[in-house]
C-alpha positions in Angstrom: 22.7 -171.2 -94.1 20.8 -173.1 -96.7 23.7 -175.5 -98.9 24.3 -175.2 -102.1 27.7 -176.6 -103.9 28.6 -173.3 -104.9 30.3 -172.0 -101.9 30.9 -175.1 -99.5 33.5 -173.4 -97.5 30.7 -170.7 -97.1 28.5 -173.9 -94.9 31.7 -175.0 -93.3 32.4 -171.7 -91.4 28.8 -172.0 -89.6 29.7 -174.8 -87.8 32.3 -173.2 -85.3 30.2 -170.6 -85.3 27.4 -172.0 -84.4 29.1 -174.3 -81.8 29.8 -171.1 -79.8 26.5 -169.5 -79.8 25.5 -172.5 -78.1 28.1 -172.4 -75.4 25.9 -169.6 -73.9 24.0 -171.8 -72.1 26.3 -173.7 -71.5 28.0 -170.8 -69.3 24.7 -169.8 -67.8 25.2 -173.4 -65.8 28.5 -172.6 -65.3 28.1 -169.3 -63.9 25.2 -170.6 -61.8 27.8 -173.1 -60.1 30.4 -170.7 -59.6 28.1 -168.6 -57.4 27.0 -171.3 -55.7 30.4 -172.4 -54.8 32.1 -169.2 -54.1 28.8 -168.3 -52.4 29.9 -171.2 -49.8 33.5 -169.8 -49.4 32.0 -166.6 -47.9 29.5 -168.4 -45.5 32.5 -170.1 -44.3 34.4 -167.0 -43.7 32.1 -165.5 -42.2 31.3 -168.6 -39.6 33.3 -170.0 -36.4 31.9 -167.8 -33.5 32.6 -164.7 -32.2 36.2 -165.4 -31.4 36.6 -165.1 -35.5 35.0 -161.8 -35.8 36.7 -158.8 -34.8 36.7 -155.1 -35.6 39.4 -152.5 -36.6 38.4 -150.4 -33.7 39.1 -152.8 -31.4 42.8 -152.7 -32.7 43.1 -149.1 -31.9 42.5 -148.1 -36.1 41.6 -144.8 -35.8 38.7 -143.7 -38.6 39.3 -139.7 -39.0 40.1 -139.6 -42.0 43.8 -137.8 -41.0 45.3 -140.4 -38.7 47.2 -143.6 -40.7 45.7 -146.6 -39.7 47.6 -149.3 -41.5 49.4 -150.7 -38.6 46.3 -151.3 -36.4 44.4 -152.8 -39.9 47.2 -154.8 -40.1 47.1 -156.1 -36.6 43.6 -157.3 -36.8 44.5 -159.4 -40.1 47.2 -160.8 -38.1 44.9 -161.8 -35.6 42.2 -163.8 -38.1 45.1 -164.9 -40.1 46.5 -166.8 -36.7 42.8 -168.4 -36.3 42.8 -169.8 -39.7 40.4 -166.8 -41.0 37.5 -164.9 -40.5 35.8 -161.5 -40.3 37.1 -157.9 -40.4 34.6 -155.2 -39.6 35.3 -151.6 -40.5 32.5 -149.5 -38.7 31.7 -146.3 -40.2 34.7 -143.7 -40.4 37.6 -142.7 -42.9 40.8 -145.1 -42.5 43.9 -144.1 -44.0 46.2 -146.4 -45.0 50.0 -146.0 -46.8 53.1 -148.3 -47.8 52.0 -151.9 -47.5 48.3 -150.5 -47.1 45.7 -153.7 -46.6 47.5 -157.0 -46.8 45.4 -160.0 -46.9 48.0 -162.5 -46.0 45.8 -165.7 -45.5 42.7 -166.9 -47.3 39.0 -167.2 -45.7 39.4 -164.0 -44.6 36.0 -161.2 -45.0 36.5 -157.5 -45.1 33.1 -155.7 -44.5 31.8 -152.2 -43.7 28.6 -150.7 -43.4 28.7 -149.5 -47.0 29.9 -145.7 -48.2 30.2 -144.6 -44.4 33.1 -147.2 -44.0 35.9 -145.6 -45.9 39.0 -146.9 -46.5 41.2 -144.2 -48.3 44.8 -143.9 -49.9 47.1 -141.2 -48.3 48.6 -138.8 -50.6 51.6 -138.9 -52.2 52.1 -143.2 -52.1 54.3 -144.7 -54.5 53.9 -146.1 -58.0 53.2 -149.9 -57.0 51.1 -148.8 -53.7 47.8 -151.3 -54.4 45.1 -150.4 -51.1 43.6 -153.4 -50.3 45.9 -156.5 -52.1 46.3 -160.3 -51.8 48.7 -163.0 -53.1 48.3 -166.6 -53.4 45.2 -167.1 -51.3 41.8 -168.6 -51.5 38.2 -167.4 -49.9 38.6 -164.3 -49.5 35.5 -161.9 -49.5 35.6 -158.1 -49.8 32.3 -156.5 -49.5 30.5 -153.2 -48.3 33.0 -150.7 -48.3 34.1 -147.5 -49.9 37.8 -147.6 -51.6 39.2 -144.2 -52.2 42.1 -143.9 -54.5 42.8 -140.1 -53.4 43.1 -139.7 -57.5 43.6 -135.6 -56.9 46.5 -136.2 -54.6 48.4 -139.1 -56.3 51.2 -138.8 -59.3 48.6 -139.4 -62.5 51.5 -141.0 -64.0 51.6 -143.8 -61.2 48.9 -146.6 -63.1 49.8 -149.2 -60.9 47.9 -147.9 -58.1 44.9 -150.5 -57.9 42.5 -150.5 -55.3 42.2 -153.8 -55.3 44.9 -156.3 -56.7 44.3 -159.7 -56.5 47.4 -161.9 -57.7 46.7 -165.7 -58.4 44.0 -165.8 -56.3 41.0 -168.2 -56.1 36.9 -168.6 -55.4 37.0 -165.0 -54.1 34.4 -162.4 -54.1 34.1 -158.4 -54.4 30.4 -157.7 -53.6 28.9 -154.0 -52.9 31.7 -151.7 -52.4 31.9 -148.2 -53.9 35.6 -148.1 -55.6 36.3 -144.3 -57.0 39.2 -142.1 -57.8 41.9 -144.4 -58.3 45.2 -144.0 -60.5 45.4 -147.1 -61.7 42.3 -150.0 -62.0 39.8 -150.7 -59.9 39.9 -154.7 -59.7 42.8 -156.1 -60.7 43.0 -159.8 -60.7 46.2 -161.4 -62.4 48.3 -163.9 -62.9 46.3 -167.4 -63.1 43.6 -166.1 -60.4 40.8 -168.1 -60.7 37.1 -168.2 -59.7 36.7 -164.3 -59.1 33.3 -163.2 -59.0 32.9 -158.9 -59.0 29.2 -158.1 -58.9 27.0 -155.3 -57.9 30.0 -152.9 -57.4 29.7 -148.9 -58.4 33.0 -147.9 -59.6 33.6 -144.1 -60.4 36.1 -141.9 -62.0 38.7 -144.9 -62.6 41.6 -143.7 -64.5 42.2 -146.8 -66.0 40.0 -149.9 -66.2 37.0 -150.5 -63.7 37.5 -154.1 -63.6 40.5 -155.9 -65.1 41.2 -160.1 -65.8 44.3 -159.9 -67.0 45.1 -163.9 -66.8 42.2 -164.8 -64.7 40.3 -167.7 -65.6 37.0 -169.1 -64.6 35.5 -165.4 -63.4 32.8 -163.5 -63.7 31.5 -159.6 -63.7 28.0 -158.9 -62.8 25.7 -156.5 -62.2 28.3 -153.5 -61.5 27.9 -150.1 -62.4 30.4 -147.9 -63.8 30.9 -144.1 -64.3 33.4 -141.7 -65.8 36.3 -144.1 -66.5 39.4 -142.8 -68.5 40.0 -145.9 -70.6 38.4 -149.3 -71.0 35.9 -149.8 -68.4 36.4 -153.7 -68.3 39.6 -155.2 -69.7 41.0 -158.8 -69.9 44.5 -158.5 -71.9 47.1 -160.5 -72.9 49.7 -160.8 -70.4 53.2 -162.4 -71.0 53.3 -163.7 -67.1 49.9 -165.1 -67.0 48.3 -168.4 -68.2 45.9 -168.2 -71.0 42.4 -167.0 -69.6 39.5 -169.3 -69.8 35.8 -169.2 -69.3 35.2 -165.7 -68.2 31.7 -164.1 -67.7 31.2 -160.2 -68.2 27.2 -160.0 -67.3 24.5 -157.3 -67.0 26.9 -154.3 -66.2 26.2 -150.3 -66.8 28.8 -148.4 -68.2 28.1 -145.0 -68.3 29.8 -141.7 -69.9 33.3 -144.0 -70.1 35.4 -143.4 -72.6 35.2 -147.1 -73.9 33.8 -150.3 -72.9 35.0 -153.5 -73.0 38.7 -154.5 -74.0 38.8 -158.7 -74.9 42.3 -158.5 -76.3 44.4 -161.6 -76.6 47.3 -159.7 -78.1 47.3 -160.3 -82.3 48.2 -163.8 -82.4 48.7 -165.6 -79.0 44.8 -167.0 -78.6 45.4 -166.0 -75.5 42.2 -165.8 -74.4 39.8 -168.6 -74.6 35.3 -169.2 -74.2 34.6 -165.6 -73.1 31.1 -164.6 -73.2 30.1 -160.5 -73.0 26.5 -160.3 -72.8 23.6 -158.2 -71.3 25.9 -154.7 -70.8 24.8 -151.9 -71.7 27.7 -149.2 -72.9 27.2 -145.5 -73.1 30.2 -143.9 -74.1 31.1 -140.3 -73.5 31.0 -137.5 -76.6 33.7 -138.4 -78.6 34.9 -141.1 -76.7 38.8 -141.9 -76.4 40.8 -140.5 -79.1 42.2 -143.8 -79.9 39.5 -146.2 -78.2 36.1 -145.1 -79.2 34.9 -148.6 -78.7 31.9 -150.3 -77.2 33.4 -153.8 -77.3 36.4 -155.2 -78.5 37.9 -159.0 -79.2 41.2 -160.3 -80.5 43.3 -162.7 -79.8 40.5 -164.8 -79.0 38.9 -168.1 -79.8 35.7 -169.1 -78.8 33.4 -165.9 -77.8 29.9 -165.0 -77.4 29.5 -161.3 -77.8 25.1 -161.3 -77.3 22.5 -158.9 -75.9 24.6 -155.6 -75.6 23.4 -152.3 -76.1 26.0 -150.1 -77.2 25.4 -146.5 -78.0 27.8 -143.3 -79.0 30.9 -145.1 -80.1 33.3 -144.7 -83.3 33.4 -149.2 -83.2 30.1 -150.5 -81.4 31.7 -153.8 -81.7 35.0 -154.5 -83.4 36.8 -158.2 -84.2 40.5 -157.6 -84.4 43.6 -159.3 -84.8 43.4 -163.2 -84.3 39.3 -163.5 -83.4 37.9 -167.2 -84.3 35.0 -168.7 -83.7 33.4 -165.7 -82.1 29.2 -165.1 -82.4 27.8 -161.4 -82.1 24.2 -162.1 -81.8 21.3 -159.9 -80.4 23.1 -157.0 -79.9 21.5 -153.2 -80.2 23.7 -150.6 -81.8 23.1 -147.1 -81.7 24.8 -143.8 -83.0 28.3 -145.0 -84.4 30.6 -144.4 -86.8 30.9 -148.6 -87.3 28.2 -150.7 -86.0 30.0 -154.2 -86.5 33.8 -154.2 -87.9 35.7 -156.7 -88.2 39.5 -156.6 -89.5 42.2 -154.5 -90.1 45.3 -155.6 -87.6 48.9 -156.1 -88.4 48.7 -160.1 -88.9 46.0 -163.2 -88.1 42.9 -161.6 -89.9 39.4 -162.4 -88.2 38.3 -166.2 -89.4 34.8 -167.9 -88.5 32.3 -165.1 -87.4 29.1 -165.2 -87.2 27.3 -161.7 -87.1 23.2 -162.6 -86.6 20.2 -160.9 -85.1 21.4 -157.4 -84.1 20.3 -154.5 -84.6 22.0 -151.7 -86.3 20.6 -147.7 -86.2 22.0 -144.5 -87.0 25.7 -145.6 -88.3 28.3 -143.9 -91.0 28.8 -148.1 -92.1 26.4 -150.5 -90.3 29.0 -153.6 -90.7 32.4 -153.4 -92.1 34.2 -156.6 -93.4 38.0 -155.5 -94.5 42.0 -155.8 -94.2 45.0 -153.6 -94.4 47.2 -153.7 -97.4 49.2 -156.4 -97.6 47.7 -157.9 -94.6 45.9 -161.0 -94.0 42.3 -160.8 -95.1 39.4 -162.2 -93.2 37.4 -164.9 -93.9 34.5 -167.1 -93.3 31.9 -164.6 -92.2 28.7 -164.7 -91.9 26.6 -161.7 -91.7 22.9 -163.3 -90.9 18.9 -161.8 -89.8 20.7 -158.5 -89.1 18.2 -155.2 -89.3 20.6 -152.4 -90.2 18.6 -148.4 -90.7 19.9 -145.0 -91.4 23.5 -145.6 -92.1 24.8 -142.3 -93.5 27.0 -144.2 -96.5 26.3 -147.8 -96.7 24.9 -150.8 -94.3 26.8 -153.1 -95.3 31.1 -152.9 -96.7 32.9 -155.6 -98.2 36.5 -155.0 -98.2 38.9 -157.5 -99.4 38.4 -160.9 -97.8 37.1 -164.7 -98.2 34.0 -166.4 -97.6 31.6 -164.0 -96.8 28.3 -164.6 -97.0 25.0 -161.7 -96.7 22.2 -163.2 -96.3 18.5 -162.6 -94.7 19.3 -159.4 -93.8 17.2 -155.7 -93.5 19.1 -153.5 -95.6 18.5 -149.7 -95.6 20.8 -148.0 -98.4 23.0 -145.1 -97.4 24.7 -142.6 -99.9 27.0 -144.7 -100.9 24.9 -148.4 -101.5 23.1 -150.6 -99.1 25.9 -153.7 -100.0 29.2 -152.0 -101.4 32.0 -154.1 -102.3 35.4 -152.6 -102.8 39.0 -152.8 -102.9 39.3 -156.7 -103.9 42.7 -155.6 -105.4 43.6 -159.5 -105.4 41.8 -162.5 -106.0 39.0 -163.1 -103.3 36.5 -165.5 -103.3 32.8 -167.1 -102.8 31.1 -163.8 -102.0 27.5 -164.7 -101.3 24.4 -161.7 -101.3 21.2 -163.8 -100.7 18.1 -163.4 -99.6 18.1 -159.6 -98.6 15.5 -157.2 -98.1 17.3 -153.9 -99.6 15.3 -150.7 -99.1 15.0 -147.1 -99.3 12.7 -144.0 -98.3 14.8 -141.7 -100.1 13.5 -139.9 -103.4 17.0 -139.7 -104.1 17.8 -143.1 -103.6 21.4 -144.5 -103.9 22.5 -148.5 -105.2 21.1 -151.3 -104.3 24.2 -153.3 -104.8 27.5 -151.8 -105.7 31.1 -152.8 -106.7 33.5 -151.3 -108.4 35.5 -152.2 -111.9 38.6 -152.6 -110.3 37.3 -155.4 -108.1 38.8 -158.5 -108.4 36.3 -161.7 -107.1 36.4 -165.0 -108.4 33.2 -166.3 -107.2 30.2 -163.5 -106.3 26.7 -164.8 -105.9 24.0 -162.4 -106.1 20.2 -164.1 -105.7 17.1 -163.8 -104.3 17.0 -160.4 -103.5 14.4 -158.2 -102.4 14.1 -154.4 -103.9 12.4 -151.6 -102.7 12.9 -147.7 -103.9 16.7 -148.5 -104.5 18.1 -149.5 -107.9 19.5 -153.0 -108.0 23.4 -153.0 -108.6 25.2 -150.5 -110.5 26.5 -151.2 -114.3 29.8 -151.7 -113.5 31.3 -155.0 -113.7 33.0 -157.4 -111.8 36.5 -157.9 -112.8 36.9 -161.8 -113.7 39.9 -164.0 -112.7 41.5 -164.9 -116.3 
């Protein structure tokens, strides 16, 4: 942002801001490395001769679908376990497995099949904490080319603790290629300090709760998966009072489609719990109306340092909404379709948004293109920059100001809605250094509404309106701005 001396804590704001759009290369390298090193883990596992490589068959597992086959499963683990790892094979067939299901009790271990014919399938009726294939402690540990079955129809829907796969302070681990459907509870669950988790090119299907789940990992990445008809957040990485903070996740190039929302970054409202994330590349199609409570393409609290870039996010009541206790976070480049808010950031019970930058994206077919606001009596957010945006066809206005500090509009593409193409309202208290600069406002409408519009009531010690462009829309309305005595 060009410097003037009228709003300087306008220019100070960019800087973190600008600090973590770069960090998106920075996490390109990184991500690079961590495939190359996990990639190494799973040559290994898969390596020592023949002696190392064994198959559930041999182990008397039978695959009919009606038979349980835990014990023999459980044998041949045993059996890699004692050589210090190795290879499972599950040719083609339906095992089913029950109580302590598939226990990976060592690391360097692989689990393969021959994709959707190797079936490895929940028995009915299992118990609340039942998780199918689950690990604790370990490192190396590959599970690839399989179909998990969670046997959803036949399990208590109450029972969310039923993951198909639940990995629990584990490290440099993959999950590569497997088909994961129907399960109560999430698909990949990987808590409690794991580390170095890479989940790519998965299909996940009908997952009650979340498709993929950090909840305290660190150092992980999702890639490349694609998932259909989840119940809640299709990714989630939450706040978790057992976990250590979670740093330097990846969530990369991943279809979610008819889900009821997408992405969950929640830190919890003022923990920072979660620390250099970066969403980008995913492309989120949420269902017709959504959750009832969860509408939401991508969401981020409790968060510092994130890079939210190159999402396309279509059908949702929040396209992309900074809550509670967000800093430093960038949302550049992303595509925004058919919402009720493109872009909002505010409104949570303490720890307003500070030091977001909103730049690039594009913005179609909203009710409000970006929102910037607070709850009464709450903590108001400040330091935003809303920057090169494009924002068309919002039904009431593309951009809303609520109460807040430090916000600055500049260079943007502003089609008017009903309402105004900039509105600012309910400043109730003293805000300052409002800055609308350098805006291209605009409107096909023959019965076009404000250019600019604030309300009497508003109370702003420091507004800036310059350099403006108009087009078919009147400039601001008569009313005033209401001046700090």
């Amino acid at each position: 942002m060009k410097q003037t001396q009228l709003f300087p804590r306008l220019h100070r704001m960019t800087e973190p801001a600008v600090a973590v759009a770069k960090t998106v290369a920075c996490f390109g390298l990184f991500a690079s490395l961590l495939l190359f090193n996990t990639a190494g883990d799973a040559q290994l596992n898969s390596s020592g001769g023949s002696h190392r490589l064994v198959s559930v068959a041999d182990f008397g597992a039978p695959s009919d679908g009606r038979t349980d086959a835990t014990t023999p499963i459980a044998a041949a683990l045993a059996q890699v376990c004692s050589l210090g790892g190795g290879h499972v094979y599950f040719p083609p067939g339906t095992y089913l497995v029950s109580g302590k299901t598939v226990e990976i009790p060592c690391g360097k271990v692989t689990l393969s099949g021959d994709g959707e014919v190797s079936i490895i399938r929940l028995a009915d009726g299992q118990p609340k904490f039942t998780r199918i294939i689950h690990s604790d402690g370990v490192s190396g540990i590959e599970i690839r080319d399989l179909a998990i079955d969670g046997n959803r129809a036949n399990q208590d829907p109450g029972f969310e603790q039923q993951h198909a796969v639940f990995l629990a302070n584990v490290k440099n681990s993959r999950i590569e290629n497997n088909y994961i459907h129907d399960t109560v509870g999430d698909g990949v669950l990987a808590w409690n300090g794991s580390d170095g988790i890479i989940v790519t090119n998965n299909v996940f299907e009908r997952v009650k709760r979340c498709s993929i789940n950090y909840q305290g990992a660190s150092h992980s990445i999702a890639s490349d998966n694609t998932i259909r008809d989840d119940d809640a957040f299709a990714v989630t990485m939450e706040f978790d009072a057992k976990s250590p903070a979670s740093v330097g996740n990846v969530f990369s190039s991943n279809v979610l489609t008819n889900v009821a929302a997408g992405f969950n970054i929640n830190g919890a409202a003022s923990a920072n719990f979660i620390q250099n994330v970066v969403v980008n590349g995913n492309s989120i199609d949420l269902r017709p109306n959504g959750s009832p409570n969860w509408s939401v393409g991508i969401y981020i609290s409790g968060t510092t340092h994130g890079v939210v870039s190159g999402n396309s996010v279509e059908h949702a009541k929040f396209g992309i909404w900074v809550g509670s206790a967000a800093s430093s976070v960038s949302l550049a480049g992303n595509v925004i379709t058919d919402s009720s808010f493109g872009v909002f950031i505010g409104v949570g019970l303490k720890n307003a948004p500070t030091d977001v930058l909103v730049a690039g994206n594009v913005i179609d077919r909203s009710q409000i293109g970006i929102s910037v606001r607070a709850a009464v009596d709450q903590t108001r957010p400040a330091r935003i920059t809303i920057s090169n945006n494009s924002i068309t066809n919002s039904a009431q206005r593309g951009v809303s100001i609520g109460s807040s500090d430090s916000v600055s509009v500049t260079s943007n593409s502003i089609q008017a809605g009903s309402d105004a193409a900039v509105m600012l309202y309910k400043f109730t208290t003293p805000s300052s250094a409002i800055d609308i600069a350098n805006n291209r406002i605009w409107s096909t409408s023959p019965t076009a509404s404000i250019g600019i519009r604030t309300l009497p009531t508003d109370v702003i010690d420091s507004l800036s309106v310059r350099g403006n462009q108009f087009s078919g829309v009147p400039q601001q309305t008569t009313s005033g701005i209401k001046a700090i005595p």
